[in-house]
C-alpha positions in Angstrom: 10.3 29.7 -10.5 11.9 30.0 -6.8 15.2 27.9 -6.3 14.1 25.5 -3.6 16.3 27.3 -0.8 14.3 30.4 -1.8 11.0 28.3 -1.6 11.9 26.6 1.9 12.4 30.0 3.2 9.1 31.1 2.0 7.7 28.1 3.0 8.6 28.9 7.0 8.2 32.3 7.1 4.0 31.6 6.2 3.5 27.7 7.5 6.4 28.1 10.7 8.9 26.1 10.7 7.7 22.8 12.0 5.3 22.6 8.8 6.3 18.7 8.2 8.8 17.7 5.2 10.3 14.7 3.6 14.3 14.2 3.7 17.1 15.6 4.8 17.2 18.2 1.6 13.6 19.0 1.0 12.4 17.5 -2.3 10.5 20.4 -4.7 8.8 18.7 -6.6 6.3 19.9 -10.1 4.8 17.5 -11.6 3.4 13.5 -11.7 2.6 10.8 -14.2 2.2 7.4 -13.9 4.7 5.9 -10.6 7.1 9.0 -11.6 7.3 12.7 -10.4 9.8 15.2 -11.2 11.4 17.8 -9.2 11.8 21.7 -10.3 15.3 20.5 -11.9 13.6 17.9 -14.1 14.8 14.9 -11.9 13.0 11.9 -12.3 12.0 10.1 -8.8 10.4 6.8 -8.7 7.1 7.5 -6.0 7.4 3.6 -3.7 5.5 5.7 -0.9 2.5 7.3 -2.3 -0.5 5.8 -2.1 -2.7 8.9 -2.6 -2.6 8.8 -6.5 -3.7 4.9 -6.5 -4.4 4.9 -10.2 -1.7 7.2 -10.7 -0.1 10.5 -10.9 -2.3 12.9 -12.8 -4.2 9.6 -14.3 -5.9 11.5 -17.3 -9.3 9.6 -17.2 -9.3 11.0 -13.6 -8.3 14.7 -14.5 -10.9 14.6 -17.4 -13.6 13.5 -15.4 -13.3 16.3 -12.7 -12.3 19.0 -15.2 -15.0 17.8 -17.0 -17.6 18.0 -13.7 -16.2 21.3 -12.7 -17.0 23.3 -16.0 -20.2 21.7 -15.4 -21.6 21.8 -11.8 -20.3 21.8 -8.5 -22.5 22.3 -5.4 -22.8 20.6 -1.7 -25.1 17.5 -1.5 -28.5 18.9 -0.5 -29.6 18.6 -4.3 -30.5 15.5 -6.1 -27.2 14.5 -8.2 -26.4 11.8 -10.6 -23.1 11.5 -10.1 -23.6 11.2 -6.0 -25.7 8.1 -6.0 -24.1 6.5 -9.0 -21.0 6.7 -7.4 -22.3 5.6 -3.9 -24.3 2.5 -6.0 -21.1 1.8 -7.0 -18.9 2.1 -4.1 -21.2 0.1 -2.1 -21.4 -2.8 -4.8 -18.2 -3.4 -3.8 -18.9 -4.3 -0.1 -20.2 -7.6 1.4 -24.0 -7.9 3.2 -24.7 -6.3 5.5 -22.6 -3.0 4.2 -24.7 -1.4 2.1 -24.7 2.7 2.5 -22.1 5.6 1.8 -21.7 9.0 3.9 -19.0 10.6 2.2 -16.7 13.4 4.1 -13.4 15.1 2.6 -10.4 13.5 4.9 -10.1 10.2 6.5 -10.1 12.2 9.7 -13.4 13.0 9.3 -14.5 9.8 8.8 -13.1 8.1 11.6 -14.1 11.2 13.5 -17.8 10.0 11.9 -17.1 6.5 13.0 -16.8 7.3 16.4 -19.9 9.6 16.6 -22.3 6.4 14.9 -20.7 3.8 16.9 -21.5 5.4 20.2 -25.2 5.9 18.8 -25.5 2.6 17.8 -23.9 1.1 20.6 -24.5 2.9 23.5 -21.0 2.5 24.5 -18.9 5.4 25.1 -15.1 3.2 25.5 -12.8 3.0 22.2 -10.4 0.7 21.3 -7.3 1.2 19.2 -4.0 -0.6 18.2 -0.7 0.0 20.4 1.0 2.0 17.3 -2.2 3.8 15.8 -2.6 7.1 13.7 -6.3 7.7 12.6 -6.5 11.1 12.4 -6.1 14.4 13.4 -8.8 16.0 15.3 -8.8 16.5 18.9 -10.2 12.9 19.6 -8.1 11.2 17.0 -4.9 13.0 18.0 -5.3 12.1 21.7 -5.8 8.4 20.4 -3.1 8.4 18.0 -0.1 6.2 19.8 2.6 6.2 16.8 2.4 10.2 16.0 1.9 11.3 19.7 1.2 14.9 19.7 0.2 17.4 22.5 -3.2 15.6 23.3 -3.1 13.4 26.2 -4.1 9.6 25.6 -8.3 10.0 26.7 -9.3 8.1 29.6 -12.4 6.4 27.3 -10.2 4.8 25.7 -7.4 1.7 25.4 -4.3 0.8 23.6 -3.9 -2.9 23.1 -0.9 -4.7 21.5 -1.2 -6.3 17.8 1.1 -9.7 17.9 3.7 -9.4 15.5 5.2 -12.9 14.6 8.6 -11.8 14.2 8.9 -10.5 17.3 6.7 -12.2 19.4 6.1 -15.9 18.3 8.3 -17.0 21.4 7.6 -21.1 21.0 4.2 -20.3 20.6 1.8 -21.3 17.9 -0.4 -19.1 15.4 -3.2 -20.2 17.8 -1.7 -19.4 21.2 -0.1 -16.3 19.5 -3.8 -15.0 18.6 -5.4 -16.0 22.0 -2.4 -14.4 24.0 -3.3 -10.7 22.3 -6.9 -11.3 22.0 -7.0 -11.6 26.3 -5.7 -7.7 25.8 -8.4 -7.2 24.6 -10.5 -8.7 26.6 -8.7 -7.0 29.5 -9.5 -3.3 27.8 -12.8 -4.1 28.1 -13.0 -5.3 31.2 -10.5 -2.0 32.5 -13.4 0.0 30.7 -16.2 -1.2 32.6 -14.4 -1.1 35.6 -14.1 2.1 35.0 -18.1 2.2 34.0 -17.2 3.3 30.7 -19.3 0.2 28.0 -16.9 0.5 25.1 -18.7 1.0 21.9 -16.1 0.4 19.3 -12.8 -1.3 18.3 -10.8 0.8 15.6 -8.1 -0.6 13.9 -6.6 -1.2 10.5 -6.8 -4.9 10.2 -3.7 -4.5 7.8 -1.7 -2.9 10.9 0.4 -0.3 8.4 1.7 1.8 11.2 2.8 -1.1 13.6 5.0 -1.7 10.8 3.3 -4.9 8.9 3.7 -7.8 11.0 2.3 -11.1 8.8 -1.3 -12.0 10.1 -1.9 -14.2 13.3 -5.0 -16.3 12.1 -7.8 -15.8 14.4 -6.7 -12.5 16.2 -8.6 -10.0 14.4 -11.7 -12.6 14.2 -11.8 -12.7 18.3 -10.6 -9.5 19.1 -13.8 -8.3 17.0 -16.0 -10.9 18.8 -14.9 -9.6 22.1 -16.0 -6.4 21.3 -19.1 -7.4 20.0 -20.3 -9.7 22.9 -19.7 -6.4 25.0 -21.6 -4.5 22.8 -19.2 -2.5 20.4 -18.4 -1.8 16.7 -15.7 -3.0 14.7 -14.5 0.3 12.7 -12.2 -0.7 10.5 -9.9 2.1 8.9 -9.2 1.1 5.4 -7.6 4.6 4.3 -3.8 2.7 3.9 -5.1 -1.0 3.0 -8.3 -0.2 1.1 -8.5 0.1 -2.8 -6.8 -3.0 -4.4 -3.9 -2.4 -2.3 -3.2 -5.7 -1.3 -3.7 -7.4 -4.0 -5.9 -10.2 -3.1 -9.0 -8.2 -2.0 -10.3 -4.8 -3.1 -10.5 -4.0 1.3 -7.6 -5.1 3.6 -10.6 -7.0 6.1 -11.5 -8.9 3.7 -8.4 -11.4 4.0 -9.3 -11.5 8.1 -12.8 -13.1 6.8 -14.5 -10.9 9.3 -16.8 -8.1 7.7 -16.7 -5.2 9.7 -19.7 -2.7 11.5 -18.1 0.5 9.4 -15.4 0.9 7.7 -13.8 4.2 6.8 -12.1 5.4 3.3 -9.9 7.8 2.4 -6.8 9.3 0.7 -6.4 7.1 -2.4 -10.6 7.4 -2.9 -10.4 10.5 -5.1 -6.5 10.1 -6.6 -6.1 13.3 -4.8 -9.1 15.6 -5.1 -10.1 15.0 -1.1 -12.4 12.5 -1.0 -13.0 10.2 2.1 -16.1 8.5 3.9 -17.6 5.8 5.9 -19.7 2.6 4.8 -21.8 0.4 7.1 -25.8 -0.5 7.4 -28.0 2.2 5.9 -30.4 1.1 9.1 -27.9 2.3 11.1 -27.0 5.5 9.0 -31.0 6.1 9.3 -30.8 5.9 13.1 -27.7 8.3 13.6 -29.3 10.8 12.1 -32.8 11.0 13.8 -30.9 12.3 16.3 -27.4 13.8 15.2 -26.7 15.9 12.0 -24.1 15.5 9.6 -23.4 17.3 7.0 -20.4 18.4 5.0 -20.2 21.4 2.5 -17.7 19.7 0.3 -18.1 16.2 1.1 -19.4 14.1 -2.3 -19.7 17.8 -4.2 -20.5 16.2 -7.8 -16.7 17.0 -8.6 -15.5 14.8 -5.9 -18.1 11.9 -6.9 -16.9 12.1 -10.6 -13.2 11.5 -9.3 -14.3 8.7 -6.7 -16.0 7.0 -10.0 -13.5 7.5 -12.2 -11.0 6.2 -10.0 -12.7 2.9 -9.4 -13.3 2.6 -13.2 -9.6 2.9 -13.7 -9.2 0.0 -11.1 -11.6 -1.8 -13.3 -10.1 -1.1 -16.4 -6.5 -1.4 -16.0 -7.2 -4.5 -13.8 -5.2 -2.9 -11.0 -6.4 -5.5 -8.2 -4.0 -8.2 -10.3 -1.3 -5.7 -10.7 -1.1 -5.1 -7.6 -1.3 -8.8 -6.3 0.9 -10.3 -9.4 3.7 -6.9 -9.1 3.8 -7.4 -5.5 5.1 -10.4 -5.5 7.6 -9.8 -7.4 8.7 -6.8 -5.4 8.8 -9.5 -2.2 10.4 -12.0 -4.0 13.1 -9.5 -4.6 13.5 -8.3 -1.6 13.9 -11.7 -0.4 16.8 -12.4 -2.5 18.5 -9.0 -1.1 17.6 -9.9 2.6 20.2 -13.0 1.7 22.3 -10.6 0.5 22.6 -8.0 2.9 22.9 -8.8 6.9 21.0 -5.8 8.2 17.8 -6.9 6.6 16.2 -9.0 9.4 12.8 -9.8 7.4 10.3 -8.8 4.6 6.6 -7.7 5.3 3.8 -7.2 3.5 1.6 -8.2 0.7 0.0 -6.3 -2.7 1.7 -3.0 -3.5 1.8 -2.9 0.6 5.3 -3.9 1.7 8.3 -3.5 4.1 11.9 -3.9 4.9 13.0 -4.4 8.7 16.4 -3.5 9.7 18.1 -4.7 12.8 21.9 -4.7 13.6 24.1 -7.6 14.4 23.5 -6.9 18.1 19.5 -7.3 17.7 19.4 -3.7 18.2 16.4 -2.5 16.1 18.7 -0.1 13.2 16.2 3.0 13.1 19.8 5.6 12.0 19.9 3.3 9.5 16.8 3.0 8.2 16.6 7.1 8.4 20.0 6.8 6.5 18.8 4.3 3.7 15.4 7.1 3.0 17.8 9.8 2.6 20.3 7.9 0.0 17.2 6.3 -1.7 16.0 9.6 -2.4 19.3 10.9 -3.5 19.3 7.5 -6.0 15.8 8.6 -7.6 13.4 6.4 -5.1 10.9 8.0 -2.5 10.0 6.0 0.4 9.9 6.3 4.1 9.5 4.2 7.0 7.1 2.7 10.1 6.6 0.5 12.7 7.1 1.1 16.5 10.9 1.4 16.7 11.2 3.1 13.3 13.6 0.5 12.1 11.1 -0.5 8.9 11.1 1.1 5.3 7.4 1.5 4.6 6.9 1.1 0.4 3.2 1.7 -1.0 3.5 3.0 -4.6 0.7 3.9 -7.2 -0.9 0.9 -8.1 0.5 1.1 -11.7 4.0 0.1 -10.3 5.4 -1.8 -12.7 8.1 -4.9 -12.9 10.2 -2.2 -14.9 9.4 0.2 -11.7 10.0 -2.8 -9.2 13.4 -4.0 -10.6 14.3 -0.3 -10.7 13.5 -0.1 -6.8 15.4 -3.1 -5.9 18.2 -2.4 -7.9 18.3 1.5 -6.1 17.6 -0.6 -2.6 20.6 -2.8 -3.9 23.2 0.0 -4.1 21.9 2.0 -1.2 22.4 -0.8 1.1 25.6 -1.9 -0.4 27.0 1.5 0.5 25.7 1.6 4.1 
């Protein structure tokens, strides 16, 4: 096996050198199981940041399933398969009325991509609607939206960034309800700048869980009228449930559900197949019907019977190791703890997050947001056996979203690591 200098050098010469990595040292790593991975030197790292391999690293139920479906069969979907609509009855079970059909694609890309393409056949609309710190994808479209990974696509002129209200920040003597009316007129605003512009918006995209604009606790009633603004105008709610979706919060198997607003589509992805690319898009089978009459889609990989046999075995494994309560009864004693450190050490300002979904905020004495620092505490976590990374729109927030099999073992290990990291700072 390659030494990892050896490997990195490899690595550039074929990918180029701005082929993203992890770290200050680039972390080689082998193999998975459970929370855990291990690097080519047999180093044990606790994974607080992947939230890919939901049910866990190389989960065995989910490796047997696709192993098992590969040596069997494995074709596109343009032949009847019992594994495809099992897996879609299932999937779908799992939504509220009116949700109640599955397209599946390979990336969460490609379902919001999807998204997009419905809403403005459904609505009419043409205008899009995203969140001030956003990542949804990486086509051209998505890229150009994209407001917290800005890349070489300029922002479209369809669309419209609005700010999400994050309490922390920007409560200023104002209450929940005031808070959520203040951001909701944004909305209202991007609508009206749309039509001035005689552009009808046809969708609002967000993640109702806000991951990428770091977290902020929920404003009651923001979501709820930002949606209904959209919807008197004539848009979709997409809601993007590739970060917040699966059990991941703990008190609902989909982020929106803890809004209480049940959304036009919403769109899956990475943790859906554990890691064999698996994403899609649910919403009304009416309107499903009606796209395509006049617009094909269709995916040579997408819900391939191996894919559907991971998808099912991954929700059976939620099922089974009753993952939702992990998640919810785990995560709160993850927060709890990182409660009792932000008492401890000055340059926490406040903890996010709910589920296996959480944050850290750092800000300096001065109420300067501490983004070296929080780059700083990645890199010595990592060199103390703990992966993680960080969000939000100064970069000042560690962002933690482990399997869902973390443990209380795995959570005391993590704060204990968090402990002595920031302790050395």
């Amino acid at each position: 096996m390659a030494n990892s200098d050896e490997l990195l050098l490899r690595r550039q010469r074929v990918l180029g050198r701005n082929s993203p990595l992890f770290y200050e040292t680039p972390l080689h790593l082998v193999r998975g199981e459970g929370a855990w991975v291990y690097d080519a030197d047999g180093r044990a790292y606790l994974d607080v940041y992947n939230n890919v391999p939901c049910v866990g690293h190389c989960n065995p139920r989910v490796v047997e399933a696709i192993s098992r479906q590969a040596a069997t069969l494995n074709l596109h979907t343009r032949y009847l398969d019992e594994n495809l609509v099992r897996y879609a009855e299932q999937l779908t079970a799992r939504f509220d009325a009116p949700l109640d059909a599955v397209t599946l694609t390979c990336s969460g890309t490609e379902a919001n991509e999807l998204a997009l393409r419905v809403a403005r056949a459904i609505s009419g609309g043409y205008g899009i609607i995203v969140s001030d710190n956003s990542y949804h994808g990486n086509s051209t479209i998505l890229a150009g939206l994209a407001s917290s990974f800005p890349g070489g696509e300029a922002f479209p002129a369809f669309a419209r960034a609005v700010r999400v209200p994050d309490p922390a920040h920007d409560r200023q003597g104002r209450s929940d309800a005031e808070l959520a009316a203040a951001f909701a007129a944004q909305v209202q605003d991007a609508v009206d700048s749309l039509a001035a512009d005689g552009i009808r918006v046809a969708a609002l995209l967000i993640d109702s869980f806000f991951a990428n604009e770091g977290l902020p606790d929920r404003v009651p009633g923001y979501v709820e009228q930002a949606v209904e603004i959209v919807r008197r105008a004539g848009g979709l709610y997409i809601c993007d449930e590739v970060q917040s979706g699966f059990a991941r919060t703990g008190d609902a198997m989909w982020g929106h559900q803890l809004t209480g607003v049940t959304p036009d589509i919403v769109t899956l992805g990475k943790p859906m197949g554990n890691g064999f690319p698996l994403a899609g898009l649910v919403t009304r089978r009416e309107w499903i019907e009606r796209f395509g009459q006049t617009s094909r889609y269709f995916n040579t990989f997408a819900g391939n019977p191996v894919a559907a046999a991971a998808g099912m075995a991954v929700l059976d494994e939620i099922d089974r190791l009753d993952l939702l309560r992990n998640s919810r009864e785990t995560g709160a004693h993850v927060r709890a703890g990182l409660e009792r450190l932000a008492q401890k050490h000055p340059l926490i300002a406040n903890v996010r997050g709910r589920g296996l979904f959480f944050g850290v905020e750092f800000i300096r004495a001065d109420g300067t947001p501490a983004a070296e620092e929080t780059t700083r505490v990645v890199n010595r976590m990592r060199e103390n056996g703990v992966l993680l990374s960080r969000i939000g729109r100064r970069g000042n927030m560690l962002k933690m979203r482990p399997p869902l099999v973390f443990s209380s073992a795995d959570a005391d290990h993590l704060l204990s690591a968090l402990d002595t990291v920031l302790g050395g700072l």
